[in-house]
N, C-alpha and C positions, 0 to 999 in steps of 0.2 A: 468396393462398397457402392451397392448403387444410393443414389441420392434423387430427392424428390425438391422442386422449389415451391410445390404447391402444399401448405398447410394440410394438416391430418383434418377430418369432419369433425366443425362443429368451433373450429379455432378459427382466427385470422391473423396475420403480420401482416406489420408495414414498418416504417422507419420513424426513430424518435426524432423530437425536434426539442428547441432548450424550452417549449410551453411545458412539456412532457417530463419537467425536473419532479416537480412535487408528486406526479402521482408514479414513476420510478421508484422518487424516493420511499414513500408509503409501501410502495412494492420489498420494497428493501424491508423496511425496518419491519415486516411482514413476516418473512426469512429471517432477520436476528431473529426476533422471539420464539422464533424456532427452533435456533440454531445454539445463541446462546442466554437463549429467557429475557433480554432487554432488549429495547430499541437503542439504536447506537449510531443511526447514519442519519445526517444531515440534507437538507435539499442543496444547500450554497457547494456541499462534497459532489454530490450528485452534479450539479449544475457545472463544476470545474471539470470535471469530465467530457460532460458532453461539449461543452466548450475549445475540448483541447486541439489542438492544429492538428494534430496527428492522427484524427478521428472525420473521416469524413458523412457527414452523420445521414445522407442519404444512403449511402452505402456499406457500411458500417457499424451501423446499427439497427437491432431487429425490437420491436414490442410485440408479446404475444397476448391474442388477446381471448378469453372465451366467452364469448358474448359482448358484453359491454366493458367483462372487468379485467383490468390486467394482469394476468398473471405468469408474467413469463419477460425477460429483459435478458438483453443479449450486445455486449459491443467490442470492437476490434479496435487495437492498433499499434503503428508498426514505428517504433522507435528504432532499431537496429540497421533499416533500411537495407536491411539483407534478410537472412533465413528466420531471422526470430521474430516472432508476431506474438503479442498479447493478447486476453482474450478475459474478459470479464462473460459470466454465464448465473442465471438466476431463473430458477423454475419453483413457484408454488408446485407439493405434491400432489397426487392424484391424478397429474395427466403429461407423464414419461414420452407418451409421442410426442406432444408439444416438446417436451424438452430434447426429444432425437432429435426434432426437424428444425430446432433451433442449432444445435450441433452440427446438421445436414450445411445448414447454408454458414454459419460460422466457416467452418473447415472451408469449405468450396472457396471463401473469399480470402480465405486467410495465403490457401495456395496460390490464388489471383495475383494477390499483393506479394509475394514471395518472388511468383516470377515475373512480373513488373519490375524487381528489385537485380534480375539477372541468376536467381540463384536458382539449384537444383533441387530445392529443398524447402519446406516451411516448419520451422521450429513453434509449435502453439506451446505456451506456457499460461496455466492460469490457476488460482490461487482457489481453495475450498475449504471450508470448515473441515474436522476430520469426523463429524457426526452430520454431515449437509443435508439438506434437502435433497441431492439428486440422486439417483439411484446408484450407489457405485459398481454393481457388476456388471449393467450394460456402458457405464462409462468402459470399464477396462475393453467390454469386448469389442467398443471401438478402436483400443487401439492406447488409449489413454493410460497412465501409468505417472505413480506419484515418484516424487524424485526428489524430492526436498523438505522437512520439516521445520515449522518456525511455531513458536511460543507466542502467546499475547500474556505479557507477565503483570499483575496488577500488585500495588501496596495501598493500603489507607494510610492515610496523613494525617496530624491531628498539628494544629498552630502551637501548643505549647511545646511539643516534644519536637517538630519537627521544625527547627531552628537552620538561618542562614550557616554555614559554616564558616569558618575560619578559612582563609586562602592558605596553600604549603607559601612555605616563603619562597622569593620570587615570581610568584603568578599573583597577575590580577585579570579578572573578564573586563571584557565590553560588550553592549550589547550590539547589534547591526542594524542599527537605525539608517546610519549615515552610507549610502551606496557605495562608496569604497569598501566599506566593513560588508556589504551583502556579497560583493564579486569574490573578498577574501572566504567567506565562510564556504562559497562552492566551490574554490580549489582546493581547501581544506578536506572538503566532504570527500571530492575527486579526486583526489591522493592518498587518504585515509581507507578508503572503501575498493581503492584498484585490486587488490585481491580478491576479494570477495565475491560467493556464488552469485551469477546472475546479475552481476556490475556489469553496467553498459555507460562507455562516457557520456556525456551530457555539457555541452554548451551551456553557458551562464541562460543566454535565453532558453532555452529548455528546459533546463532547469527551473525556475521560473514556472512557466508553464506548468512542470510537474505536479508543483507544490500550489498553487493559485497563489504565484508571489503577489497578484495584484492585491487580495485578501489578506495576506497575512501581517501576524503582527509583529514586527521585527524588534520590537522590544524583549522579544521570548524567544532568541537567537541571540548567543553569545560565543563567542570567540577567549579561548584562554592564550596571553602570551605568558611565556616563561623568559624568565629573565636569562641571558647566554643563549639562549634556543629562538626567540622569535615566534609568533603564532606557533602555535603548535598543535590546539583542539579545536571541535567545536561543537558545542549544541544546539540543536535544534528542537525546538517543543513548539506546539501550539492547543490552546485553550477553547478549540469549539467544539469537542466532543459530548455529548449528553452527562454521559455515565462517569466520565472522568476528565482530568487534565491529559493531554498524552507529547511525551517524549519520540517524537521521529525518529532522530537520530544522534550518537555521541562518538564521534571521532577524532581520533590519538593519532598523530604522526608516529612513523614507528621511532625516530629518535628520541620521542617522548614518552616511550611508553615505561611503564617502572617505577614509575614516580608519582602514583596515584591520581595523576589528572583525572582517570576516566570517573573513580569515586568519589572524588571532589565535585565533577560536573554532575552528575548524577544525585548528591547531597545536595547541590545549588536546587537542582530541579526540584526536590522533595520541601527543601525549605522554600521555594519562591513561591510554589504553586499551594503551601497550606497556609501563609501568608495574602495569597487569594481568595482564599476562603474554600479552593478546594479538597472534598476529604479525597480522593481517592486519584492516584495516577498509573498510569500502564506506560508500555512499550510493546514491540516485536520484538525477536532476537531469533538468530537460525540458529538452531540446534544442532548445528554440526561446525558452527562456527567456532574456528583454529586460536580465535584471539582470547580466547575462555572468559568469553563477556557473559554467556547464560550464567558462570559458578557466579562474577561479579556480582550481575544482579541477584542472586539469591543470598549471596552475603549477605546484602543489603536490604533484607523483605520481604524483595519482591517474591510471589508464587502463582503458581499456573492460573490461568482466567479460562483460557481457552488454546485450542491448537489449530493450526490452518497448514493444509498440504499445497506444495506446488507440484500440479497434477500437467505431465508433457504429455504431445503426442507431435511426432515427427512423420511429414507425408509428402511424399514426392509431389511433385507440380509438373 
């Protein structure tokens, strides 16, 4: 494929810097309302990104602009330190070149970084609404091809009906305030999740990182011990989303599993967060996930919000 670094007529790039959070962010919640009718992303979300180590943001990251106004955001990065590279991609419609030649130098850096890494290969994986903005039949005829589907599953809450629950006997939470209880909840997370499509480990400080542990509120992370069994789950939520409360993540050891932890934490979540005064909470969940956590959540509620595809392309370096 040939590739150009020079912008299509009438555009310009250059590279974000963290002044560039809020009008990103604006760029973003541009695309939800496109995508899926609300605004939903945050500048402080935005700003944890471009922040993140693993992002070198001269290099790494692209603004596209036409004329003055931004419409186009583009950023890389390379947690695997081998073949697999991320890839965040965001084009207002109407101008497809813009969104090639952000693809153009995406790709080009992504293989950079791949063989900087020693490998023969760069794995691009990146996340898309399944109605997006961007064109998807010249995505494919790049080369791009979707490989995974996940849910955003939402429930309303209402404080009368949605009450703390009862613990099964022998579980009681805690939350992870105290940094002993933060370092436990990401072996948790990292032992609970090693199966899983598209699990890559993750170092406490990485982790960290991930999530903007500097930001979050570790009162809205808990840990369940079972009595005989020892830690054994854990949840993860946090409360800065517009539209909703949202649940990250809830993870069962498999010795634990059977025993209803996952719908107990998942009821915690429902009763903490209408308790907050929030009506409405979400999740992800991959739909092809083994641990039949999507039937769980729908047990319990939750139903479709929205869908988001993990769209690959794999290219030599």
């Amino acid at each position: 494929m040939t590739t150009s670094s020079i912008p299509p007529s009438g555009l310009t790039v250059r590279a974000a810097t963290l002044d560039d959070a809020d009008a990103v962010c604006a760029l973003l919640n541009e695309i939800d309302l496109l995508e899926i009718g609300r605004a939903d992303t945050e500048p402080a979300e935005v700003l944890a990104d471009l922040k993140h180590p693993e992002v070198d943001l001269e290099r790494d990251s692209w603004l596209l602009f036409e004329g003055e106004r931004l419409i186009g955001y583009a950023r890389l990065w390379d947690e695997s330190h081998g073949e697999r590279i991320d890839v965040d991609h965001y084009v207002l419609p109407g101008r497809l070149d813009g969104a090639l030649h952000l693809f153009d130098v995406v790709e080009a850096r992504a293989a950079e970084r791949a063989a900087g890494n020693g490998v023969a290969r760069a794995v691009l994986h990146m996340y898309l609404n399944t109605a997006p903005t961007m064109d998807l039949p010249a995505l494919r005829t790049r080369g791009w091809m979707p490989v995974r589907r996940y849910h955003v599953l939402a429930r309303p809450l209402d404080a009368a009906a949605d009450r703390a629950p009862e613990a099964p006997a022998g579980v009681t939470l805690r939350d992870c305030r105290d940094e002993g209880d933060r370092r436990r909840a990401h072996a948790l997370l990292q032992e609970s999740f090693a199966e899983h499509f598209d699990f890559r480990p993750r170092t406490y400080r990485q982790w960290l990182d991930d999530i903007d542990g500097e930001r979050a509120d570790w009162s809205l992370v808990w840990i369940a011990h079972v009595e005989g069994v020892g830690d054994a789950a854990v949840l993860r939520t946090h409360d800065d989303r517009p539209s909703m409360g949202w649940i990250g993540n809830i993870g069962v050891l498999d010795k634990a599993r059977g025993q209803g932890l996952g719908s107990h934490l998942l009821r915690h979540a429902f009763g903490h967060y209408a308790a907050l005064g929030r009506d409405r909470i979400g999740l992800g969940v991959d739909t092809d996930n083994s641990s039949g956590a999507l039937a769980l959540y729908e047990r319990h509620g939750m139903a479709l919000d929205h869908a988001v595809d993990t769209w690959e392309l794999i290219r030599p370096v």
